[in-house]
C-alpha positions in Angstrom: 0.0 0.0 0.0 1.6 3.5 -1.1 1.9 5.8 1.8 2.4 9.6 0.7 4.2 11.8 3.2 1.6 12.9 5.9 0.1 9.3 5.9 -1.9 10.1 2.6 -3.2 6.6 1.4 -3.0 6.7 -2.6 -5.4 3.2 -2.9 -7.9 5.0 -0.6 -7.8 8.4 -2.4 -8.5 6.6 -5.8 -11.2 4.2 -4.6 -13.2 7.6 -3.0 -12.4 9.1 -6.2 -13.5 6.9 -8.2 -17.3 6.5 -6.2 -17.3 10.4 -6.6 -16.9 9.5 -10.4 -19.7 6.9 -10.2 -21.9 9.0 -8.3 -21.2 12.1 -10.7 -22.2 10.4 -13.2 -25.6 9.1 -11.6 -26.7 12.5 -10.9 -25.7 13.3 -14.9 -28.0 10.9 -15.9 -30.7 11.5 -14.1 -30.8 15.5 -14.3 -30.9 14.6 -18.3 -34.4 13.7 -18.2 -35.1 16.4 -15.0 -37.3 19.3 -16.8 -37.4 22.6 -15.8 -39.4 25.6 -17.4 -38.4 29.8 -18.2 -40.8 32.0 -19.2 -41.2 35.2 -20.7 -43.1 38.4 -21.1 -45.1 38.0 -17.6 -45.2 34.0 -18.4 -46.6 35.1 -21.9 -44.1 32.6 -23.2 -43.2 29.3 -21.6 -39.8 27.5 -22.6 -39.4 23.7 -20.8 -36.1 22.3 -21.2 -34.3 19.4 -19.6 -31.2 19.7 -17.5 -29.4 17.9 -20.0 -30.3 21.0 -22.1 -32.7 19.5 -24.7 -35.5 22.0 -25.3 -39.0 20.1 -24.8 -41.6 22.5 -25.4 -42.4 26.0 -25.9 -45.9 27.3 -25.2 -47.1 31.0 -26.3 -50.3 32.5 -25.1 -52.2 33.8 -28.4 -52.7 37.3 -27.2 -48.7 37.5 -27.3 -49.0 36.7 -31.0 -49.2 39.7 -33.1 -48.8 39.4 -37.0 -47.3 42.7 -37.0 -44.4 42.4 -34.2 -42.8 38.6 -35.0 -39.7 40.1 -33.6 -41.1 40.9 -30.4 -42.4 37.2 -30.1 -38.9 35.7 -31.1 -37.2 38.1 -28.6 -39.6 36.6 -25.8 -39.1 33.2 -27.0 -35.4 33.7 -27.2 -35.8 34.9 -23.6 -37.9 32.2 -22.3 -35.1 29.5 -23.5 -32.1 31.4 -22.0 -34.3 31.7 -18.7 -35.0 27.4 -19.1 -31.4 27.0 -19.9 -29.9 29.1 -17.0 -32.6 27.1 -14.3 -31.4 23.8 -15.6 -27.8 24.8 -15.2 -28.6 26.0 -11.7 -30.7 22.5 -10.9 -28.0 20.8 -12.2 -24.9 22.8 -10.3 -27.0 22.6 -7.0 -27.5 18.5 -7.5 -24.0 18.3 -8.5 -23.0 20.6 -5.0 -24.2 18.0 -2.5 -22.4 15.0 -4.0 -18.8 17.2 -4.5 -19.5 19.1 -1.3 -19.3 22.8 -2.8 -15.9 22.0 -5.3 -16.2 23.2 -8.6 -16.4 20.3 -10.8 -17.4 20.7 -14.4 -20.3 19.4 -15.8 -20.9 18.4 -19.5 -22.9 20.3 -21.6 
């Protein structure tokens, strides 16, 4: 068994390391299929996306939809995704927070 100066255990450091890994990766998987929703415009437009950022569905309320000012309804759409996208990535960070105990582990996206 390699001992490291200080009594560090090198066997015992990869095996936890390698749970965290496994654990990671659980949590990935599950927050792929985890949904979460942004809206826009007073909830005028609704954008649900998944944590794994797949966009699912966008729903716009009719009185938003005015022939004459499509770019105001892509700007709200636009809007509603970013908001979708930004709550998944905050679901995802805070899941990802209680298995790595606050460090700043990357996620894949």
């Amino acid at each position: 068994m390699a001992r490291f100066p200080g009594g560090l255990d090198m066997q015992r450091l990869m095996k936890e390391a390698q749970k965290l890994q496994a654990e990671m990766k659980r949590i990935e998987e599950e927050l792929a299929g985890k949904e979460v929703e942004g809206t826009a415009g007073g909830g005028m437009v609704k954008a649900t996306v998944t944590c794994g950022l797949e966009v699912k569905a966008i729903e716009i309320d009719p009185e938003v939809v005015d022939p004459d000012d499509i770019e105001m309804l892509q700007d709200l759409i636009v809007a509603a995704v970013n908001a979708a996208i930004s709550n998944a990535r905050q679901v995802s960070e805070q899941e990802m927070s209680k298995v790595t105990g606050g460090l700043n582990m990357p996620l894949k996206w």
